[in-house]
C-alpha positions, 0 to 999 in steps of 0.5 A: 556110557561116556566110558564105553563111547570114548573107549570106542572112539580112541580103540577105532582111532589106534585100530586105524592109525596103526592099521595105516602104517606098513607094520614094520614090527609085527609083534609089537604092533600085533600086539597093539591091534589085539588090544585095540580089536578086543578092548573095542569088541567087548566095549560094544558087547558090553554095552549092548548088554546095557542098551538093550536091557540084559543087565535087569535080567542077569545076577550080576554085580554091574559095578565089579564087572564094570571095574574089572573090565576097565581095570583090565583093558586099562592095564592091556591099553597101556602095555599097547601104549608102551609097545607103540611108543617104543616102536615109534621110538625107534623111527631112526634106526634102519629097517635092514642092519645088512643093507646098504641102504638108509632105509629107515623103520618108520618113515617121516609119515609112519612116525607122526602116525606112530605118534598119533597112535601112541597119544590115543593108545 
């Protein structure tokens, strides 16, 4: 239960953190989002099915469902941390290589976010 909750709290802070920046690497941060989104979802499905009884009622191995969920949304949570380090680390390079502007990726705001998000990922 501990596991699910906190599970929760960090998914909703990534979700919002990264939600917060202009997403200035759509397929490493989608990725992101999806991981957090879904990784949420389930947790609260599968919690549901435990606070409301349907655990009792289903033949299911709870222990080998409940370690293939978190082995998995383990293995996905820390490919979305490498994806949102890897687009925080890339803060100073500029967002358009053609431009003659010194526009950067992520601005001074958009990499503490970044950084935050990366930390909870």
């Amino acid at each position: 239960s501990i596991l699910f909750l906190s599970l929760q709290l960090f998914g909703t802070i990534v979700w919002i953190l990264v939600a917060a920046t202009q997403i200035p690497l759509p397929l490493l941060q989608g990725w992101v989002m999806f991981v957090a989104v879904t990784a949420w979802f389930l947790s609260i499905v599968f919690l549901s099915v435990f606070l409301f009884g349907y655990a009792n009622r289903l033949a299911v191995n709870w222990n080998q469902a409940d370690f293939i969920f978190h082995g998995t949304t383990f293995v996905f949570y820390f490919g979305a941390f490498l994806l949102q380090a890897a687009t925080t680390s890339l803060h100073h390079f500029p967002r358009n290589f053609n431009s003659t502007t010194q526009e950067r990726i992520l601005n001074g705001r958009e990499y503490n976010i970044s950084i935050a998000a990366s930390v909870c990922a």
